[in-house]
SEDREN-414644 format. One record per residue (C-alpha): x, y, z; chain. Coordinates in Angstrom, 2 decimals, padded with zeros to 5 digits. Example, Ala and Ser with C-alpha at 12.3 -4.5 7.8 and 13.67 -1.06 7.14 Angstrom:
% residues 2
R_x_y_z_chain
R_012.30_-004.50_007.80_A .
R_013.67_-001.06_007.14_A .
END
This chain:
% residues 214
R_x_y_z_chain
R_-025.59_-050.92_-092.79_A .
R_-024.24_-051.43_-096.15_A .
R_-026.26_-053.33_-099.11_A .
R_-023.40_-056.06_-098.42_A .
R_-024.68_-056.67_-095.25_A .
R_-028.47_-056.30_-095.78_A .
R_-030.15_-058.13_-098.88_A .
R_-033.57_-057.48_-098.67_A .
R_-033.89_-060.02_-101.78_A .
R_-030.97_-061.77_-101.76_A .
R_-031.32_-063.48_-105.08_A .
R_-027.86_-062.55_-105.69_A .
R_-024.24_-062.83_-103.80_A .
R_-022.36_-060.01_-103.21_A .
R_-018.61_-059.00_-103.61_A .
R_-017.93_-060.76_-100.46_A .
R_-020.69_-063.50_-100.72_A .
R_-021.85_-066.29_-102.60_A .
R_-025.47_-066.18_-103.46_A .
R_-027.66_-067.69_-100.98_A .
R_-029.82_-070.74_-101.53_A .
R_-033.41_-069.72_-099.74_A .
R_-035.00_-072.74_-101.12_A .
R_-035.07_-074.61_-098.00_A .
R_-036.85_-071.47_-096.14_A .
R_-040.26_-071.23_-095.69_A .
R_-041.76_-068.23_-093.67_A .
R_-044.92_-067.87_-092.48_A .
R_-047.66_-065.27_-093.87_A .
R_-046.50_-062.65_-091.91_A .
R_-042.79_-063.12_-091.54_A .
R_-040.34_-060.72_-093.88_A .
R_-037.02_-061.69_-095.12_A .
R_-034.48_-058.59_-093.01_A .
R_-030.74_-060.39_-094.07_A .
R_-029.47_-063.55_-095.69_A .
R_-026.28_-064.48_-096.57_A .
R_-023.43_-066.77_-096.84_A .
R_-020.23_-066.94_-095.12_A .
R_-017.20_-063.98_-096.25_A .
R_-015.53_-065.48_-099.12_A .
R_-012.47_-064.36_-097.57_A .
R_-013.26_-067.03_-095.03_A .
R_-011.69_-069.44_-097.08_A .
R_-008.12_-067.81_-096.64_A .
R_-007.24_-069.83_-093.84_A .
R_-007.95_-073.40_-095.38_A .
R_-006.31_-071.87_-099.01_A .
R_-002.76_-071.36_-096.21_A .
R_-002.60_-074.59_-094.92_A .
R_-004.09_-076.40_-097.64_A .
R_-002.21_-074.96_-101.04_A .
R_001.60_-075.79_-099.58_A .
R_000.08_-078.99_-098.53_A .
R_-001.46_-080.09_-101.93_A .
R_001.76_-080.94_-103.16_A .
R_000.94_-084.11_-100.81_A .
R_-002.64_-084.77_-101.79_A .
R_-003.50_-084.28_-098.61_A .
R_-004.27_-080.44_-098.72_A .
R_-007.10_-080.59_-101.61_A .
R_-009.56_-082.19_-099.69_A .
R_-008.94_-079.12_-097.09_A .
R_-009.50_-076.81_-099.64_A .
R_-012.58_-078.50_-101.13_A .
R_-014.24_-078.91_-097.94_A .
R_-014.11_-075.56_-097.06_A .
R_-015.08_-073.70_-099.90_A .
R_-018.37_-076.53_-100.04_A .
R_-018.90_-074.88_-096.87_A .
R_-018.93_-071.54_-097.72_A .
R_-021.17_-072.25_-100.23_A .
R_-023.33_-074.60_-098.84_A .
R_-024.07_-072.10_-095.37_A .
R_-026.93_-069.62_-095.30_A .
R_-027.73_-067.52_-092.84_A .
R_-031.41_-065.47_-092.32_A .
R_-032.84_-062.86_-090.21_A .
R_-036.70_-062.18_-090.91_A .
R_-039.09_-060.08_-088.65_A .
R_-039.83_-062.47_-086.16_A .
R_-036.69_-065.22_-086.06_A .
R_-032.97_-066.29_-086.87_A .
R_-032.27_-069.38_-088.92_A .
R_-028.74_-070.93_-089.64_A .
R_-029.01_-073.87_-092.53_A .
R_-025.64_-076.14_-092.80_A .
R_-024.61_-079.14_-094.41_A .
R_-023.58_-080.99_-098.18_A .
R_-025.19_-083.66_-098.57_A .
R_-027.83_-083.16_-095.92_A .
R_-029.81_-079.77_-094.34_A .
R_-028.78_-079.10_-090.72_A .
R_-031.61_-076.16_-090.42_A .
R_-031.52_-074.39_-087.04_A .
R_-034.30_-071.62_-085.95_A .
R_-034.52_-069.45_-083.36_A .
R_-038.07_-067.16_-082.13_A .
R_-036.82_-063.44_-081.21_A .
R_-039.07_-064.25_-078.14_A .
R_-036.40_-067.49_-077.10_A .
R_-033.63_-064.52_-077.82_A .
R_-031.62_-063.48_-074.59_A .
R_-027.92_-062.04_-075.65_A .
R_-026.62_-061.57_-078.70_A .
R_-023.05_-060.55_-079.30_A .
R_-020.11_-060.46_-082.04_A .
R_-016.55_-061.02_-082.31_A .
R_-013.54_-061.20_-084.76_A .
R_-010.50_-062.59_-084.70_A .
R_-007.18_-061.20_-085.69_A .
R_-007.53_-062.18_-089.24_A .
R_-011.41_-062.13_-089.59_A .
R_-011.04_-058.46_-088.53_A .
R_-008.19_-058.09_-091.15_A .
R_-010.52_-059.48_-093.68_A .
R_-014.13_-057.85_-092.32_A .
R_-015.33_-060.90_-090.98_A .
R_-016.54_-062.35_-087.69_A .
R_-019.12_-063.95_-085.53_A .
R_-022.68_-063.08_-084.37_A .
R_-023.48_-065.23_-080.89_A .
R_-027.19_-065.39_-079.74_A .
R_-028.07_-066.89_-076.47_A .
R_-031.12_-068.13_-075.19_A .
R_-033.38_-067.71_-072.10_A .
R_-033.10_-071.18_-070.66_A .
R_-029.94_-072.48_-072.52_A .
R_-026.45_-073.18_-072.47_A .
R_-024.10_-070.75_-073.83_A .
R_-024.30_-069.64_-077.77_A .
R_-027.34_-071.74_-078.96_A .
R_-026.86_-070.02_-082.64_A .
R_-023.97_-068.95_-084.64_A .
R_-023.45_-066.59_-087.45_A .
R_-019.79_-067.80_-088.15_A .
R_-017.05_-065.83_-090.70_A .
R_-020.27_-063.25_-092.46_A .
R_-019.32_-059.76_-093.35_A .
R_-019.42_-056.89_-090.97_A .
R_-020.82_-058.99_-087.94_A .
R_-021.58_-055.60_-085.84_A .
R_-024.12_-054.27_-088.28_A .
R_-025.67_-058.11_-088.24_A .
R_-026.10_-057.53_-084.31_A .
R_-027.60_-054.13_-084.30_A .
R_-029.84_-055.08_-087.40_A .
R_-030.87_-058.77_-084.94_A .
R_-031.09_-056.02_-081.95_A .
R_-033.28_-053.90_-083.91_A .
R_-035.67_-056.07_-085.15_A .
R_-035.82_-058.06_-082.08_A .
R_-036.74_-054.30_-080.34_A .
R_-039.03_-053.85_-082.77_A .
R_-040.92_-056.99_-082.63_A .
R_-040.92_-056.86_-079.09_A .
R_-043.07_-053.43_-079.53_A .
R_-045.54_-054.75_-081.72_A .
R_-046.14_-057.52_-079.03_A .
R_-046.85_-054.56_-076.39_A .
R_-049.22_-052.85_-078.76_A .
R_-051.05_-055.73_-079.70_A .
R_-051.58_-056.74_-075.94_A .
R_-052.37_-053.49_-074.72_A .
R_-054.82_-053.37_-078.00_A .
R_-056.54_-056.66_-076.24_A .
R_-056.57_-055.74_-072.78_A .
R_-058.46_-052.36_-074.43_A .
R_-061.10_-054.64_-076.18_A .
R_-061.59_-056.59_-072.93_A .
R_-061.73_-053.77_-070.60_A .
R_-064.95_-052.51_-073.46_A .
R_-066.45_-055.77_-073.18_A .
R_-066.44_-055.98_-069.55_A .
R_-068.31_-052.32_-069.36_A .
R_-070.59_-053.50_-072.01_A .
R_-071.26_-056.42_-070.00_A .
R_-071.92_-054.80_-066.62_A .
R_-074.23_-052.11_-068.44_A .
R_-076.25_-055.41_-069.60_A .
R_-076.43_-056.85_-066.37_A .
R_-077.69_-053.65_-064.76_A .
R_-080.18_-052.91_-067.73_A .
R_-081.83_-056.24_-066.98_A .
R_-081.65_-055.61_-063.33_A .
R_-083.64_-052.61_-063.61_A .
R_-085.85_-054.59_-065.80_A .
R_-086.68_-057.17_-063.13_A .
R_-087.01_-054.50_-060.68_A .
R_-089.69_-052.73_-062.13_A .
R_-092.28_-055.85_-063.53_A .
R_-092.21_-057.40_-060.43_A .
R_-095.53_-055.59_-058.29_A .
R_-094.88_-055.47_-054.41_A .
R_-095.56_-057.49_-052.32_A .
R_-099.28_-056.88_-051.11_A .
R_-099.65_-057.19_-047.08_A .
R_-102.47_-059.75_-046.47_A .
R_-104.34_-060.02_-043.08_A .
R_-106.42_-062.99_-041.85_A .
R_-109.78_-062.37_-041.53_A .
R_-110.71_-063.69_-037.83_A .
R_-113.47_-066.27_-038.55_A .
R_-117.55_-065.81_-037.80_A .
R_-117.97_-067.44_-034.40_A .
R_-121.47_-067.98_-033.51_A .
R_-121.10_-068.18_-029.39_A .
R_-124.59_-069.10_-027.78_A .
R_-123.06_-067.05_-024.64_A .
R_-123.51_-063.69_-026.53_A .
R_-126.88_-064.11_-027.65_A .
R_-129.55_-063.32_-024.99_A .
R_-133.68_-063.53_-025.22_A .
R_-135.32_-061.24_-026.31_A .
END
């Protein structure tokens, strides 16, 4: 993957990005930053078509505006352990997905975007209802997907090695535990005397029968 497609500080845009705004993003202690960017610049080419001949009428500058505050104002983030997708102007529209909620993920491009080197990343999830996140107009969209596929892979590993790690520390504590139980076993076994076999003494009967004179 190129460095235009993979930031691993994106404090600054690239030829074919604006710089992306992380100050809404908080991670967690253990969560890297993998990818961010903003929407291909060239993304913009569309509205500039219909909205330049049609600024002549007023009515194509607000076309032209709105997209490029788009562009600019859309971030998109792959760490270690999720996806986010932050939209909006005048307000945050901050989606986030857990690679464990992840199910598909795919890419397209149109006939322009693919003229351009832009496109689409789709992720599905388990559970939901078609493309629950979107990665709309960013540069070279296949790279994004194997660099998503990869980490999700990755993460998915560490998972497995931490659970067989615990089922390891369990399967210890259960043989320590049974080598307890039969220590103190033994213990009880051998301080407590045997039982002693008692006999009851038939009682002194003086019988005036058995006596005779002398």
């Amino acid at each position: 993957m190129s460095s235009s497609a993979l930031q691993e500080e994106p404090t600054a845009g690239t030829a074919a990005t604006a710089e992306p705004e992380l100050d809404w993003l908080s991670l967690e202690p253990d969560e890297k930053l993998r990818w961010a960017s903003t929407p291909h610049k060239y993304s913009i080419v569309p509205a500039l078509i219909v909205g330049i001949p049609l600024s002549f009428v007023l009515i194509g500058i607000p076309i032209i505006i709105a997209s490029y505050l788009q562009y600019t104002n859309t971030n998109y983030v792959v760490t270690n352990t999720a996806l986010y997708s932050k939209r909006g102007i005048l307000s945050r529209d901050v989606t986030q997905i857990g690679f464990d909620k992840v199910q598909n993920i795919s890419y397209s491009q149109s006939a322009i975007g693919s003229a351009l080197g832009y496109g689409a990343v789709d992720v599905s999830t388990a559970g939901g209802s078609g493309v629950e996140l979107q990665f709309r107009n960013i540069p070279e969209p296949a790279a994004v997907q194997e660099l998503i596929a990869r980490e999700i892979d990755t993460a998915s590993a560490d998972d497995a090695d931490e659970a067989g790690a615990a089922d390891e520390v369990l399967a210890e504590i259960l043989v320590e535990l049974r080598a307890i139980r039969s220590a103190v076993t033994d213990a009880d076994d051998t301080a407590t005397p045997p039982a002693a076999a008692t006999e009851d003494a038939a009682p002194a009967t003086d019988d005036p029968a058995a006596q005779t004179d002398g």
